[in-house]
C-alpha positions in Angstrom: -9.2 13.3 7.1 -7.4 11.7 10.0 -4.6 8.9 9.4 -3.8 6.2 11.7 -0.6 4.2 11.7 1.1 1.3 14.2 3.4 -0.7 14.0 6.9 -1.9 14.7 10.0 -2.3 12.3 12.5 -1.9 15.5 13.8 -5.6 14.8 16.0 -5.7 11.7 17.8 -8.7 11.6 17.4 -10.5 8.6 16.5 -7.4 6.9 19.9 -5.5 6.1 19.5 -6.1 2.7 16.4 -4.1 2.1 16.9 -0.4 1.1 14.7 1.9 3.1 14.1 3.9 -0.1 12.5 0.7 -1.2 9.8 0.6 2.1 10.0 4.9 1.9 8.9 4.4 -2.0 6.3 1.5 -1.1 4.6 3.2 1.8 4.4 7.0 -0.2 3.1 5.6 -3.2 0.5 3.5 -1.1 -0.7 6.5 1.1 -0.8 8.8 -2.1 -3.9 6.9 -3.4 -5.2 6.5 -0.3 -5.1 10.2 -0.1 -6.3 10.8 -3.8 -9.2 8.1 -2.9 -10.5 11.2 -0.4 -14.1 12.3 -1.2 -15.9 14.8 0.8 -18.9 12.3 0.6 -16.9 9.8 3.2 -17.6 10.8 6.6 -14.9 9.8 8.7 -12.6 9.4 6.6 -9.6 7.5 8.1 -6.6 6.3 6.6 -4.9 3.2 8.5 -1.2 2.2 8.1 -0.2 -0.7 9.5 3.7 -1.8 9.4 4.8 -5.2 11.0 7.4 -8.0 11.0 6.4 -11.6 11.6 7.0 -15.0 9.5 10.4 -13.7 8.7 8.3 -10.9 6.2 7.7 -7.2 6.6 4.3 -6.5 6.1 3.0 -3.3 4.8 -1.1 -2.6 5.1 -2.8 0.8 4.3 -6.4 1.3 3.8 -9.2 3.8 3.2 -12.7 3.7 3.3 -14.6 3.6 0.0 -18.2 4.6 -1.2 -18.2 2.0 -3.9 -16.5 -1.3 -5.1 -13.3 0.1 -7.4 -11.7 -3.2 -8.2 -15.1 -4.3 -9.6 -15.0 -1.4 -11.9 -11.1 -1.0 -12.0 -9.9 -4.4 -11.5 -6.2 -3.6 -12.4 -5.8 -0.3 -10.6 -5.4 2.0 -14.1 -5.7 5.3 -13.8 -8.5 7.6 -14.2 -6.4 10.5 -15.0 -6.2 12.3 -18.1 -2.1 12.4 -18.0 -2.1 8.4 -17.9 1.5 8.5 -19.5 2.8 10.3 -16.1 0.4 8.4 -13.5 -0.4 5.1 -12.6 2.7 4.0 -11.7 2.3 3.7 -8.2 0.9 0.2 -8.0 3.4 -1.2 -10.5 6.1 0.6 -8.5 4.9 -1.1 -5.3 4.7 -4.7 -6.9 8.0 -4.4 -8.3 9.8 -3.6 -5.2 7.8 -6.4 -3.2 8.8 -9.0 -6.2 12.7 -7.4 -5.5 12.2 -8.6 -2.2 10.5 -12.0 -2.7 7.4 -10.9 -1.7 4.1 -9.5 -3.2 1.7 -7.2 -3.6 -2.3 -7.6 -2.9 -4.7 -5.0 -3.5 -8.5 -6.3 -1.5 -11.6 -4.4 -0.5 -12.8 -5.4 3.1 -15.6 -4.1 5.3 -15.8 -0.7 2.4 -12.1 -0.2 3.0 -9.9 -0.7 0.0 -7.1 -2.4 1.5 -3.1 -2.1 0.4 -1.0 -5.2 1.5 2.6 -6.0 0.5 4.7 -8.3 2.1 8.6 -8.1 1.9 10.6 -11.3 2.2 14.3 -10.7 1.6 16.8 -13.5 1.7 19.1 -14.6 4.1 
C-alpha cells in the first residue's frame, strides 16, 4: 500500500475559526476507510490525499482505488460491519464538521477510485 498526499494549508487567514481537531478528525476518519477499503486483489494500491485552499474554502480530497462500484451497492456509506452500533460514524462525523464550517461533504467514484471531498467554508 503506498499513500500519496500534497498540498498546502500554510495560508490561514480567514481560517482562525476552524479547530484543527476539526480538519485532524475529517482527514483520520477519511483515510481510515480508505485504509479499511485495502484488498490484496488491488494492485497498486495508492491512497491520494489532497489538501488545498482556494475560493475562500479548504478543500479536503482522499481517494483509493476500487475493484467495484460501492455507492451503487452502498449508496449511503453504511457499514458492513457486524458491530454497526460502534462503526459507521465516520462519514456522518465528516459531514457534520464540513456543515459546522459551511461547507459539505461529497463522496464520488471517478476513474475506479472512490473519491472523498469536503470543502470547509468558515465565515468571516
Amino acid at each position: 500500500m503506498k499513500c500519496h498526499a500534497s498540498g498546502d494549508f500554510s495560508k490561514t487567514d480567514g481560517f482562525e475559526n476552524v479547530d484543527i481537531i476539526d480538519i485532524c478528525t475529517i482527514i483520520g476518519n477519511l483515510l481510515d476507510n480508505a485504509i479499511e477499503a485495502y484488498t490484496d486483489s488491488l494492485k497498486d494500491y495508492e491512497i491520494m490525499i489532497k489538501l488545498d485552499m482556494f475560493g475562500g474554502a479548504y478543500s479536503i480530497e482522499i481517494s483509493n482505488p476500487i475493484e467495484k462500484s460501492v455507492l451503487t451497492h452502498n449508496s449511503r456509506l453504511k457499514t458492513s460491519k457486524p458491530d454497526a452500533k460502534n462503526h459507521s460514524l465516520g462519514t456522518k462525523s465528516v459531514k457534520r464538521r464540513a456543515e459546522k464550517y459551511n461547507g459539505n461533504a461529497e463522496f464520488t467514484e471517478e476513474n475506479n477510485r472512490f473519491v472523498a471531498r469536503v470543502w470547509l467554508k468558515p465565515e468571516d
